[in-house]
N, C-alpha and C positions, 0 to 999 in steps of 0.2 A: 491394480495399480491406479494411483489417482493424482491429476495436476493440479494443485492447488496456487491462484493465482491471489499473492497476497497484495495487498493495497495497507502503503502506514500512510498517513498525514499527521501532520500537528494539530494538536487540540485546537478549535475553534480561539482558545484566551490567548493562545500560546502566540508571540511574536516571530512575524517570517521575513530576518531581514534579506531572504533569500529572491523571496516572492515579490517584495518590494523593489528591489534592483532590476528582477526580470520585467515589472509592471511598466518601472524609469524604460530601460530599455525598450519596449514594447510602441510606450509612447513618443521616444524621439523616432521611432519606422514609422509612426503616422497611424500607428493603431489604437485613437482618440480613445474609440469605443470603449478601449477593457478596461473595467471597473477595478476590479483586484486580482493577484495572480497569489495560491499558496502552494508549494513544491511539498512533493512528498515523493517515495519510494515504491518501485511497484519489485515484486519477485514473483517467479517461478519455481515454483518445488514439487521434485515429482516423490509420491509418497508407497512402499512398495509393500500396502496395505490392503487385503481383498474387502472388507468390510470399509462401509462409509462413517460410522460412526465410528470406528478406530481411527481411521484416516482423518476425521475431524478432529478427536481428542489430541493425536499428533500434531497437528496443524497451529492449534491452538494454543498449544504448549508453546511449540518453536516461537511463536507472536510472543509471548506473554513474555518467553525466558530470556529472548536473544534482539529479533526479529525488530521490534518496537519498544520503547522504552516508556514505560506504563503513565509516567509522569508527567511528558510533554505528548504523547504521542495516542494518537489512536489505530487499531485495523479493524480489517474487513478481509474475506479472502471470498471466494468463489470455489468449489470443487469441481474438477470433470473426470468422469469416469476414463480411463484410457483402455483404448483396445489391447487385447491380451493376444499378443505374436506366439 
């Protein structure tokens, strides 16, 4: 079994007027410093695959089909092995 820790953001072009209000916000607490803020979505999904290469084919599906939306959005995910109880 394997946790695959996925990461989407928005495409670099793509407009965050998300990240911008949180950016507003950030700067009226007095935190001059932050340059820019963009939001994105983190998941956990546990995948109930013995092999890692299947587990990533899974993985990468789920991103492609549901997960992120290919058009504004990009992922990344991370896999870990889980201990077998």
């Amino acid at each position: 079994m394997f946790l695959a820790k996925v990461f989407v953001t928005l495409k670099p072009t793509v407009n965050d007027p998300q990240g911008l209000t949180v950016l507003g916000a950030l700067k009226t607490l007095g935190f001059e410093s932050v340059a820019s803020v963009r939001l994105g979505k983190y998941l956990e999904v546990q995948v109930n695959e013995s092999e890692r290469s299947q587990a990533e084919a899974q993985v990468s599906e789920m991103c492609r089909k549901l997960l992120a939306n290919p058009v504004i959005e990009e992922f990344s995910y991370q896999l870990e092995e889980l201990a077998s109880v």
